[in-house]
N, C-alpha and C positions, 0 to 999 in steps of 0.2 A: 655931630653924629646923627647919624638919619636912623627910624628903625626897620627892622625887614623881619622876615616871615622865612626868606631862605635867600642864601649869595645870589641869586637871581637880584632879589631885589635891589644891593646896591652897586656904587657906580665899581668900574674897574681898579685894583688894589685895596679893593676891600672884601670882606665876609662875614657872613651874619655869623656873630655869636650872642647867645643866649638874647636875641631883639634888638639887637644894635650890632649894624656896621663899625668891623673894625679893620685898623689896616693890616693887609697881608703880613706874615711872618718871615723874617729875614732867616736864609741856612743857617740852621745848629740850634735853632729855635725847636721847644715842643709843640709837635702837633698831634693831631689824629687824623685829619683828612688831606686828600693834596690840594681841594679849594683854600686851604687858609695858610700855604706857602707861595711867597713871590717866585719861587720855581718852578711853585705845579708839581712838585713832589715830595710828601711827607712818607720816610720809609724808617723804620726801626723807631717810632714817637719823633721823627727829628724833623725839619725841612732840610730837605737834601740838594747839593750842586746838579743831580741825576739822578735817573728812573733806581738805579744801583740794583738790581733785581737779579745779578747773576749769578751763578754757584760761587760761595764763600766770597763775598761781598756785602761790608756793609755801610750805613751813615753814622752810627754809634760809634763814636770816640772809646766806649768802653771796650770796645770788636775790634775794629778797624787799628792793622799796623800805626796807621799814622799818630791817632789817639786825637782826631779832629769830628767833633758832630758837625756833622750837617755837611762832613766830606765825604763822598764815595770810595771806599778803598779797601783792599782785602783786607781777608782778615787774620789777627795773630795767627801763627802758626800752631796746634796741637787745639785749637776751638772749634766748636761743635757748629757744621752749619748753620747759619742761622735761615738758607732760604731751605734746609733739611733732604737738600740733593744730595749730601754725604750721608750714607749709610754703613753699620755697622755691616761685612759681608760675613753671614753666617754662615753660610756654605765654603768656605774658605778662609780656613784659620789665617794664612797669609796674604788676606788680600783687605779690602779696604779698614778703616778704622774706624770709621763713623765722627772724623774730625777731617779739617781742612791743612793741608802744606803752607809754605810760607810765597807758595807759589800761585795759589789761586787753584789747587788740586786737590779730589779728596785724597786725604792719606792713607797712607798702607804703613800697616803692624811693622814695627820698626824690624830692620832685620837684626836676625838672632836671638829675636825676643822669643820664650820658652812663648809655643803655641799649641802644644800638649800635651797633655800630664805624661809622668815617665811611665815606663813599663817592665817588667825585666823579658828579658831574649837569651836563651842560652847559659844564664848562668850571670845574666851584665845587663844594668839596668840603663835603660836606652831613653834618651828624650830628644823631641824633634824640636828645630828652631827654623822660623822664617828666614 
């Protein structure tokens, strides 16, 4: 083991950690940076197959449908973005939900789900559903 100052220093499949070259991290490994995966990509702490960067998409096993780190893949259905492109839409009781589908979409307020308090109208009390 040689030691180095920063991954410049040593040879290719390796990375400086804490002054010493070490070898590259195999996917599903923890990282913090994408110089210390043989992928070139550490995303969610993991070394990732891929960049995985795109709405409801992640590398965490704990997120991802599949339940594999270090794989790219959407994520469970009713989970809260993790890249935070799903957003809650307040302007619109029935529109998104600020979690992800099981399709790679943000979701929307399940229909029929009570989306505002009731009120009464004429004598009958009235409540609205998505």
């Amino acid at each position: 083991m040689s030691s180095c100052s920063v991954t410049a220093d040593c040879s290719g499949g390796y990375f400086c950690k804490s002054g010493v070259c070490t070898a590259v991290l195999d996917n599903g490994q923890d990282c913090k940076l994408d110089e210390q995966c043989a992928s070139s990509f550490c995303v969610d702490g993991y070394c990732c197959d891929k960049r995985c960067d795109g709405q409801c998409s992640s590398c965490s096993g704990d997120l991802n449908a599949s339940g594999v780190k270090g794989q790219c893949g959407l994520v469970k259905g009713g989970t809260l973005d993790p890249r935070g492109t799903c957003k809650k839409d307040a302007s619109n009781v029935c529109g998104t939900d600020g979690t992800c589908d099981d399709l790679g979409q943000c979701a929307l307020v399940e229909k029929d789900s009570q989306c505002k308090g009731a009120q009464c109208e004429v004598d009958n009390a009235v409540t609205w559903a998505c």
